[in-house]
N, C-alpha and C positions, 0 to 999 in steps of 0.2 A: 157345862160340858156337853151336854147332851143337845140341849139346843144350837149350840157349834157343830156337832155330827150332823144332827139333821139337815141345818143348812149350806153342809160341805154333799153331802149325800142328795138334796133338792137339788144343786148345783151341776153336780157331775151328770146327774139323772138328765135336768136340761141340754147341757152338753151333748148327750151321750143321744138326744132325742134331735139334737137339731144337728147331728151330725148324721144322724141317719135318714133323716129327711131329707140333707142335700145330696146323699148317694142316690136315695130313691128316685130325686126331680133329672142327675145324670143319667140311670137306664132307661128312665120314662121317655128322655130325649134322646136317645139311643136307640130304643128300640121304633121310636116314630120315624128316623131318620132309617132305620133299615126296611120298615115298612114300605117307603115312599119309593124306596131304593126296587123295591119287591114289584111292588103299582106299576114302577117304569118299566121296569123289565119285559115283566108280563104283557104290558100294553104293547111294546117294539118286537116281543118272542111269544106270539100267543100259540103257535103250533107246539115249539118246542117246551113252552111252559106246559103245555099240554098231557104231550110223552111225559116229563117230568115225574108231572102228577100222579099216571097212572103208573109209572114206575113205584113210586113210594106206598103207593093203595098197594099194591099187587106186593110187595116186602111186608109191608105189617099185615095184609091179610095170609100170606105163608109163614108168615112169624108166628102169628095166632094160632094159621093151624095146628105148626108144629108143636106149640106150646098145647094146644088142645088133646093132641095125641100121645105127645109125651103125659100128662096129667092123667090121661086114661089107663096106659101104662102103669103107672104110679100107683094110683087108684088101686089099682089089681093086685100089686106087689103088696100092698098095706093091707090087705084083705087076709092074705095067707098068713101073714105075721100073727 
């Protein structure tokens, strides 16, 4: 009996192992296929890839700040408690 669990449980385990290896080898080729997608772009729109970029630098870097300033804030309020 136990040795029938173990190798219903060796089983499933397999299964369960080689089913998520073929999900992984789909985003792996998904994500290369949006890369290349990325390459082209950029290569055809290098000005506007440009702007892009420093649009998205310039959001997370006032994202930060603001999380900076809010956490000093914070900081303060925990002090008095």
């Amino acid at each position: 009996m136990a040795d029938e669990l173990k190798g219903e449980l060796n089983k499933t385990s397999d299964e369960a192992k080689k089913k998520v290896g073929e999900q992984f080898e789909k985003a792996k080729e998904k994500a290369q296929k949006v890369r290349e997608k990325a390459r082209v772009y950029i290569r055809e729109n290098p000005e506007k890839s440009a702007f892009i970029a420093a649009g998205v630098g310039m959001a997370i870097g006032l994202t930060l700040a603001g999380m900076a300033v809010t956490g000093a804030v914070m900081t303060k309020k925990c002090n008095r408690w």
